[in-house]
VEXTI-833761 format. One record per residue (C-alpha): residue number from 1; residue in one letter; z negated, x, y. Coordinates in steps of 0.2 Angstrom, whole numbers, plus 5000, padded with zeros to 4 digits. Layout:
REM residues N
KEMI  num  residu    c3    c1    c2
KEMI  NUM       A     Z     X     Y
...
END
This chain:
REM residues 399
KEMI  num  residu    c3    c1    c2
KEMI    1       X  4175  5837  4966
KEMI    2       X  4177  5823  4953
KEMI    3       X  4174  5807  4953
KEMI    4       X  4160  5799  4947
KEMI    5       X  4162  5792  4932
KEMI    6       X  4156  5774  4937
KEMI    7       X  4172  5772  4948
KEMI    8       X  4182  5762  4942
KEMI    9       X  4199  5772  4945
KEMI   10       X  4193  5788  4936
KEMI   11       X  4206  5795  4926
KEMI   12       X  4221  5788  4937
KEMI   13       X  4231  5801  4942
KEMI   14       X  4240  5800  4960
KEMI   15       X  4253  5809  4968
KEMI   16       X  4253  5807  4986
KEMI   17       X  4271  5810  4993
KEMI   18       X  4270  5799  5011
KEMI   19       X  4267  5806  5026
KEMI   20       X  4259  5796  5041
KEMI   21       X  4250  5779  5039
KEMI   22       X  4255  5766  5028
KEMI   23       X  4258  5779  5013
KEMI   24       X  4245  5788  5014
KEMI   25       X  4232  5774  5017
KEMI   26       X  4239  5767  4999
KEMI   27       X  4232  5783  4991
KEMI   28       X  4215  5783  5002
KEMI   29       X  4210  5768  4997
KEMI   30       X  4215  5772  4976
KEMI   31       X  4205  5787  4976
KEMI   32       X  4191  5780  4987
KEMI   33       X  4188  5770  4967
KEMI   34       X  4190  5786  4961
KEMI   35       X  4208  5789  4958
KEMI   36       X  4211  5808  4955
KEMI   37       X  4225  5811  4972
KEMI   38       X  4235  5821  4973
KEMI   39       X  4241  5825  4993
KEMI   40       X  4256  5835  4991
KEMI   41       X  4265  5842  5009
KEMI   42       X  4280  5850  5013
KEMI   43       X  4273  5870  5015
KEMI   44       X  4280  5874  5034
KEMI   45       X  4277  5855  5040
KEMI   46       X  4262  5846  5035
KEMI   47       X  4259  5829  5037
KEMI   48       X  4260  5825  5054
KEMI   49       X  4243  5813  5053
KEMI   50       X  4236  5831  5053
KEMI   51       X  4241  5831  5073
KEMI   52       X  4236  5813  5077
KEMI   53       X  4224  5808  5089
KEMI   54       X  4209  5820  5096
KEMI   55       X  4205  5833  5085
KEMI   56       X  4190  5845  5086
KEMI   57       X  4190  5865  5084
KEMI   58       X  4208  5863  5081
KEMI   59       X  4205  5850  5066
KEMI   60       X  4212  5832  5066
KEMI   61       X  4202  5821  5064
KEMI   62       X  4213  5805  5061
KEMI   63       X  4216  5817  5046
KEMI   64       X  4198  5819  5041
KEMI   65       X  4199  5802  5036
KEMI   66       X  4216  5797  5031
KEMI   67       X  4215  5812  5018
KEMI   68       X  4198  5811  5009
KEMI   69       X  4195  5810  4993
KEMI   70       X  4212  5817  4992
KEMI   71       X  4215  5839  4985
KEMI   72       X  4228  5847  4993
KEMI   73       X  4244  5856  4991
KEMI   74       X  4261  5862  4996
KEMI   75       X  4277  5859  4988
KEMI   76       X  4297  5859  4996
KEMI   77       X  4303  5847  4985
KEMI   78       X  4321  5854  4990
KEMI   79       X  4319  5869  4982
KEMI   80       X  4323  5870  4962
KEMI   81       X  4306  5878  4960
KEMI   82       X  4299  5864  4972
KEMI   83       X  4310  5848  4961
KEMI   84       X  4305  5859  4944
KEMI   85       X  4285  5857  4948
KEMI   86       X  4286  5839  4954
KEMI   87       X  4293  5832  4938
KEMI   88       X  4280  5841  4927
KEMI   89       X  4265  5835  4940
KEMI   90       X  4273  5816  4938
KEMI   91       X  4274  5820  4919
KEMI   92       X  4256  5820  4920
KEMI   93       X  4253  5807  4934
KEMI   94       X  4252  5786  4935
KEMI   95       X  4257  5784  4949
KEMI   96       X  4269  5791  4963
KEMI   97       X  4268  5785  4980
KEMI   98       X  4281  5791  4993
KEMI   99       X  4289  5784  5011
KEMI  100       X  4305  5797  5012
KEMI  101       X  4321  5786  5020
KEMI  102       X  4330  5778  5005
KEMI  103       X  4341  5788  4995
KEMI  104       X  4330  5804  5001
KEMI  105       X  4322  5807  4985
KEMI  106       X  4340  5805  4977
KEMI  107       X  4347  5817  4986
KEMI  108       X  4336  5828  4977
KEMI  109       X  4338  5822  4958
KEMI  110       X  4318  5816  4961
KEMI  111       X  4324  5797  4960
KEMI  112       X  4319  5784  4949
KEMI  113       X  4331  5788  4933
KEMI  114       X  4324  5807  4934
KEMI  115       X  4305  5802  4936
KEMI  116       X  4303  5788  4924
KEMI  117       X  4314  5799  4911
KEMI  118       X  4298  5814  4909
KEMI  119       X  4286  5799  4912
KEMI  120       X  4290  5780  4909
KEMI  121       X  4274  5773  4911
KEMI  122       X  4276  5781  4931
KEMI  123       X  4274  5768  4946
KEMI  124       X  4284  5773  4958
KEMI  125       X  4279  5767  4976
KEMI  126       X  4290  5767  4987
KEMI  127       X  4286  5762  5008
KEMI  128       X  4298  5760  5020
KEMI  129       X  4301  5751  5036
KEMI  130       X  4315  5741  5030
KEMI  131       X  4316  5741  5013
KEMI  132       X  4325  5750  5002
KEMI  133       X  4342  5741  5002
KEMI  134       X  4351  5728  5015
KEMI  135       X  4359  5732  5033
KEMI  136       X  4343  5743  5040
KEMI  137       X  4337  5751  5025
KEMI  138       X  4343  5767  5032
KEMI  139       X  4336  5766  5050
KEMI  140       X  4321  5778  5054
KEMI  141       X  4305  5764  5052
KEMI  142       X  4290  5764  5060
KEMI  143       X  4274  5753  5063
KEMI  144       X  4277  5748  5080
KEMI  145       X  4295  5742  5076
KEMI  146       X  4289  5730  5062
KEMI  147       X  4276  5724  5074
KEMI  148       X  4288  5720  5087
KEMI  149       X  4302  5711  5071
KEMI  150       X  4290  5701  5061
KEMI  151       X  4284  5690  5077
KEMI  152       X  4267  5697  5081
KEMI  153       X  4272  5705  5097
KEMI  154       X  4281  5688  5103
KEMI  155       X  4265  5679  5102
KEMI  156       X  4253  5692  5106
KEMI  157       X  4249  5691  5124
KEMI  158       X  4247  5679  5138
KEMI  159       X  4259  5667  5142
KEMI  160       X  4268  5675  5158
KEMI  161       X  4267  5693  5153
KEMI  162       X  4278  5702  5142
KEMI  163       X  4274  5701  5124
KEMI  164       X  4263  5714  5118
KEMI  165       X  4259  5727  5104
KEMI  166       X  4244  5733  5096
KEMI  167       X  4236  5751  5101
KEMI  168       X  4235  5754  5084
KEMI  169       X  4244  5756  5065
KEMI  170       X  4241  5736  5065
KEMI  171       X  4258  5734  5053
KEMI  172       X  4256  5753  5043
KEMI  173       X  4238  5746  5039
KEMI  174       X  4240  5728  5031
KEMI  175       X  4255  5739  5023
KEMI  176       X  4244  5751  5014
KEMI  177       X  4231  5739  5008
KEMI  178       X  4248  5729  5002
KEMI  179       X  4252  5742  4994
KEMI  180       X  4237  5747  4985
KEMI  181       X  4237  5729  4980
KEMI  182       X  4256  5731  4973
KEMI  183       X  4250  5747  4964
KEMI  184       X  4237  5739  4955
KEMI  185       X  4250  5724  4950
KEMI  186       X  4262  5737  4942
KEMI  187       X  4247  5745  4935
KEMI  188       X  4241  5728  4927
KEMI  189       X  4261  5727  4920
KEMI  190       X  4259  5742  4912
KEMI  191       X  4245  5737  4902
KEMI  192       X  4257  5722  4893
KEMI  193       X  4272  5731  4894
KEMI  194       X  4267  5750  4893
KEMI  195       X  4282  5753  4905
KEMI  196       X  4282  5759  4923
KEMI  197       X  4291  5752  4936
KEMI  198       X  4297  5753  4955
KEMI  199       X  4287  5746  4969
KEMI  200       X  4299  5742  4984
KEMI  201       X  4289  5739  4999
KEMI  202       X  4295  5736  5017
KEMI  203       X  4284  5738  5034
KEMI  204       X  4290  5724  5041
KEMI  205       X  4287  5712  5026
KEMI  206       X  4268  5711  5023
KEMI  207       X  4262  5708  5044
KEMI  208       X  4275  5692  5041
KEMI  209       X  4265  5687  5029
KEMI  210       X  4249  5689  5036
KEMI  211       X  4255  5680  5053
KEMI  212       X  4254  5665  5043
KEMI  213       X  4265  5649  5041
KEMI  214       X  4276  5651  5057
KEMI  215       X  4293  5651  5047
KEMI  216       X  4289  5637  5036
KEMI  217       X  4284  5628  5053
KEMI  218       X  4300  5632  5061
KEMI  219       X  4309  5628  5045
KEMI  220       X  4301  5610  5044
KEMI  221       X  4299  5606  5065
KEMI  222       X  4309  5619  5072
KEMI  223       X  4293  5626  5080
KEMI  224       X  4291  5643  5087
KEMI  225       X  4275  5647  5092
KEMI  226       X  4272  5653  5109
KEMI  227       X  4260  5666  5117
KEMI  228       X  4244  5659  5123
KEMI  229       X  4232  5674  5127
KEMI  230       X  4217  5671  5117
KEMI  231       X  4217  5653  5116
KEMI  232       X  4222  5646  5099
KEMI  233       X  4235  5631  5096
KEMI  234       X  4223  5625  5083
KEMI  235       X  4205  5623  5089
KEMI  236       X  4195  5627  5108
KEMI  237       X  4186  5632  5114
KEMI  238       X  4195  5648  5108
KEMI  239       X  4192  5663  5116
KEMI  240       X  4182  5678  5128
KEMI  241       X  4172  5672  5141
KEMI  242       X  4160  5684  5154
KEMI  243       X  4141  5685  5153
KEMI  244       X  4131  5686  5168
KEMI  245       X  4128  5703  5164
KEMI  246       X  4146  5708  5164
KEMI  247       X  4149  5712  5146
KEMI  248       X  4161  5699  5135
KEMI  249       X  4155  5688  5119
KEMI  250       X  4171  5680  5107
KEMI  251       X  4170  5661  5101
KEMI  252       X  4177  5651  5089
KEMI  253       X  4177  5633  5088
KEMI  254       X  4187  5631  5070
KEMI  255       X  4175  5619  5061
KEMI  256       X  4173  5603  5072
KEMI  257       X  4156  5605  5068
KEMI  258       X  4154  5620  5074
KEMI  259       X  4162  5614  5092
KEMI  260       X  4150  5598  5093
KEMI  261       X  4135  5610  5091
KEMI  262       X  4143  5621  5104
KEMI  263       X  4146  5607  5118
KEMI  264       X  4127  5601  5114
KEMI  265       X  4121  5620  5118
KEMI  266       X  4130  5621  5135
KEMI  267       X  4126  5604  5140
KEMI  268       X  4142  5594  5137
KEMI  269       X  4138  5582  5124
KEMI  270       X  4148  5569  5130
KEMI  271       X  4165  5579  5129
KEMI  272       X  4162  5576  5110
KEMI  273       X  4166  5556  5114
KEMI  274       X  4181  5561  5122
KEMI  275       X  4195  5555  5107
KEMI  276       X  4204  5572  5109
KEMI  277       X  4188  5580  5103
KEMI  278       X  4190  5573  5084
KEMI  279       X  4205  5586  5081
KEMI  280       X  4205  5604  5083
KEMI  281       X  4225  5600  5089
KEMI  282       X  4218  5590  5102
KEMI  283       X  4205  5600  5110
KEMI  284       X  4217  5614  5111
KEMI  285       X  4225  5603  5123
KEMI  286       X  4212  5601  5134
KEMI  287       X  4205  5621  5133
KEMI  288       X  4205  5622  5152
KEMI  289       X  4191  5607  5150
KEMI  290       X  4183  5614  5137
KEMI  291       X  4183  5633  5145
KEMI  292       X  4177  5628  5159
KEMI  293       X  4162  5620  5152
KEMI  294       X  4156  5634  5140
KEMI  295       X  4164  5648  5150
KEMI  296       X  4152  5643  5165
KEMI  297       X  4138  5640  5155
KEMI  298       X  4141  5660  5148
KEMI  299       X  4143  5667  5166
KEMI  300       X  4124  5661  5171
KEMI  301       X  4118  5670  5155
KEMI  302       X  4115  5687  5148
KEMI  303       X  4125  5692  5132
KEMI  304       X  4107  5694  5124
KEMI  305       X  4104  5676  5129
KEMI  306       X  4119  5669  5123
KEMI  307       X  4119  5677  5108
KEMI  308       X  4101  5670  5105
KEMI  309       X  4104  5654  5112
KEMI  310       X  4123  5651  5098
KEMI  311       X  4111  5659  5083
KEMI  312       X  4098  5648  5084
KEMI  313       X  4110  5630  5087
KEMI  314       X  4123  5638  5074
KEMI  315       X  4135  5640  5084
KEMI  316       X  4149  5655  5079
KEMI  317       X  4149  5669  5091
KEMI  318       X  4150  5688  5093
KEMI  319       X  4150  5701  5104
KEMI  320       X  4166  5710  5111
KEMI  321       X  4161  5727  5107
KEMI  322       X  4168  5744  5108
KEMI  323       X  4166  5758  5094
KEMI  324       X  4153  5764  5102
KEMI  325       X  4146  5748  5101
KEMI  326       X  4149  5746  5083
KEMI  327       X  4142  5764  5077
KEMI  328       X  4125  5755  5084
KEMI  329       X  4127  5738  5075
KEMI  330       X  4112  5731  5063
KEMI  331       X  4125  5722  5054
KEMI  332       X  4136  5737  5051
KEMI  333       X  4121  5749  5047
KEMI  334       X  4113  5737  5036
KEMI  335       X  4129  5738  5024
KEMI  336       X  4133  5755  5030
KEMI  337       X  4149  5750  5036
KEMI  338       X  4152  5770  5045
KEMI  339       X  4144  5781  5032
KEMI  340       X  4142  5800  5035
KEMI  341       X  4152  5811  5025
KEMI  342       X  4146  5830  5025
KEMI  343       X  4162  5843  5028
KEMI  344       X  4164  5862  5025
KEMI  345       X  4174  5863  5041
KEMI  346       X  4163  5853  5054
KEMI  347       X  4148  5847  5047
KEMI  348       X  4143  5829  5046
KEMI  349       X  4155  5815  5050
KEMI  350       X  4154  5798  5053
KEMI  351       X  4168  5786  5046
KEMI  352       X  4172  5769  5040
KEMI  353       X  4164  5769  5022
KEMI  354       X  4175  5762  5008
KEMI  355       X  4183  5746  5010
KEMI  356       X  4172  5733  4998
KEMI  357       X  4157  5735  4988
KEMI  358       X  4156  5734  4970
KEMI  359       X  4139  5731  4961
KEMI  360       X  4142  5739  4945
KEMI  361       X  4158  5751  4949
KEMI  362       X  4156  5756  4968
KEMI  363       X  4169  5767  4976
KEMI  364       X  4164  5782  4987
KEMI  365       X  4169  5797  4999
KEMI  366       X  4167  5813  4991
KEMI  367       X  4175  5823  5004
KEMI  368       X  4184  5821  5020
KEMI  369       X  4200  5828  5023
KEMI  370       X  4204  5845  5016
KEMI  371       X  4216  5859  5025
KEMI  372       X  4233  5859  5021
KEMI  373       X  4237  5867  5005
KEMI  374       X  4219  5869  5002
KEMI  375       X  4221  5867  4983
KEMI  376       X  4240  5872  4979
KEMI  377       X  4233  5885  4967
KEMI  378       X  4222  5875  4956
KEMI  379       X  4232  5859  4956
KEMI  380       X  4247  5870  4948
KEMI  381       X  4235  5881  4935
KEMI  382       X  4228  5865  4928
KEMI  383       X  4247  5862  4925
KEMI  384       X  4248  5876  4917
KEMI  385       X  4256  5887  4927
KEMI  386       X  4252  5906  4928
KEMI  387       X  4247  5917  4943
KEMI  388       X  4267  5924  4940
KEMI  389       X  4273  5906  4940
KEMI  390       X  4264  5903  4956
KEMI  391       X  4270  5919  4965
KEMI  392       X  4289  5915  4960
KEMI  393       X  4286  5898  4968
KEMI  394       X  4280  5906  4984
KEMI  395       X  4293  5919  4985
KEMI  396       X  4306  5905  4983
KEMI  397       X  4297  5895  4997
KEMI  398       X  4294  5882  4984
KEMI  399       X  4275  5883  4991
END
């Protein structure tokens, strides 16, 4: 259970301390390169992304995925035995990643000054929803409430309808690929400085910045975007529109070549004269023309016609698909987008593969999600401690 020695991780040591999303995605994707992780849970409570979503047999299988590549193991880190052995595993680690409330970790005398005393090249992460100073650094923070703060929710949805949250881990996702990203940046300090550091990240920070310019538009024009559905305020046609055969495609219109070729296919060339057409701005304006036009040009056609008729004028289109539409996609088989991953506990799985391809180094999945406290005792013999070392800890309830 190694990593192959092509990945370009091997021989990074993680200790994985988050529970739930954000966290623990951070981790997935470092060992996914090949990152030795480290999943450590508390032993009576394990990481509540073990009771996630469907499982199967009794296994989760949000887990299955959210812990691969990942061995396992217990530790109460509120126990002397339990704050004992985490200093000697971050002794021995790069990096630390953990999403307790602020000041949590201090409670125990596992903060900052007592990590990077046994090990000063240690990057701590740290993920919370607010940060960890400032008027709601101690709240309880979760994905949906950063969703709901940062502005998404307020211009997700249609115009008369209340705004409108994702059904997903939208915000705990860009936040583990942010922090993965901000790992790597400590990690490329450490090699000019030889020094650790701290790594402060809040939920509701990076979905800000991936909604784009809004504050430096409200700054400048005291503009606050509103919902619009699926039309955008910068280009039409925008949007989903109904095949004959009662499936749904997705286009986009960004390039205004792209919108010329598309008024041409559905037999509206002289829309293109119209001197609105000339700016994406413009046409956003007139999207009920614009819909109207290719939207009723789609509803006389099968999705199989449509897609044909946009590939071969160019034009940018896709279908709407579910997953079970995805796990049958060329495009997504061709670069084996949902891999299969074999597991001891039920067989073959099918998941979303690593996240990028890398021609010389390439990440991989060398194992789904393992059970809790799986590996506990040969995590803490290749430390060094001694079957009497390990019973003492699980006497305490250190384990």
């Amino acid at each position: 259970m190694t990593a192959p020695t092509t990945a370009p991780l091997t021989g990074l040591r993680v200790l994985d301390l988050a529970t739930l999303f954000a966290g623990p995605m951070a981790a997935t994707l470092l060992g996914d390169f090949g990152a030795e992780v480290v999943k450590i849970e508390h032993p009576r409570k394990p990481d509540p992304s073990r009771g996630h979503g469907p499982s199967k047999d009794g296994v989760g299988l949000w887990w299955k995925m959210l812990g691969r590549n990942k061995r396992t193991m217990t530790l109460d880190l509120s126990r002397p035995g339990g704050r004992t052995t985490l200093l000697r595993l971050a002794e021995a680690a790069d990096v630390v990643i953990e999403n307790f409330r602020p000041g949590t970790l201090e409670k125990w005398d596992l903060g900052w000054p007592e990590l990077s005393a046994v090990n000063p090249r240690l990057v701590l992460a740290r993920v919370t929803g607010f940060g960890q100073f400032g008027p709601y650094a101690h709240r309880p923070g979760f994905g949906t409430l950063a969703e709901a703060m940062s502005g998404f929710a307020a211009i997700t949805g249609e115009p008369d309808a209340p705004p409108t949250l994702p059904p997903f881990g939208l915000a705990d996702s860009i936040a583990g690929l942010t922090t993965a990203y901000a790992v790597m940046t400590a990690l490329a300090a450490r090699e000019r400085t030889g020094e650790g550091q701290v790594v402060d990240l809040a939920l509701i920070e990076p979905i800000l910045a991936a909604l784009g310019p809004q504050p430096l538009w409200y700054d400048q024009l005291g503009h606050v975007q509103p919902r619009t559905g699926n039309r955008s305020p910068n280009n039409a046609p925008r949007g989903v529109y109904r095949t004959a055969d009662g499936t749904w495609v997705a286009v986009s219109t960004s390039a205004q070549s792209v919108a010329e070729r598309v008024m041409h296919l559905v037999g509206r060339p002289e829309l293109i004269d119209e001197p609105w057409f000339a700016s994406g701005a413009d046409r956003a304006r007139n999207a009920d023309v614009l819909d109207e036009a290719v939207g009723g040009w789609i509803a006389a056609r099968t999705r199989t016609d449509v897609m044909a008729a946009f590939e071969k004028a160019e034009a940018a289109v896709a279908p709407v698909q579910d997953v079970q539409d995805v796990m049958a996609d060329p495009q997504y088989q061709a670069l084996d987008t949902i891999t299969t991953v074999d597991d001891p506990e039920l067989g073959p799985l099918r998941m979303q593969n690593v996240l990028f391809r890398l021609s010389a180094t390439p990440g991989a999945i060398r194992w789904a999600g393992r059970p809790h406290g799986a590996d506990t005792d040969e995590v803490l013999t290749e430390l060094g401690l001694t079957p009497a070392d390990i019973t003492a800890l699980r006497a305490e309830g250190a384990l």
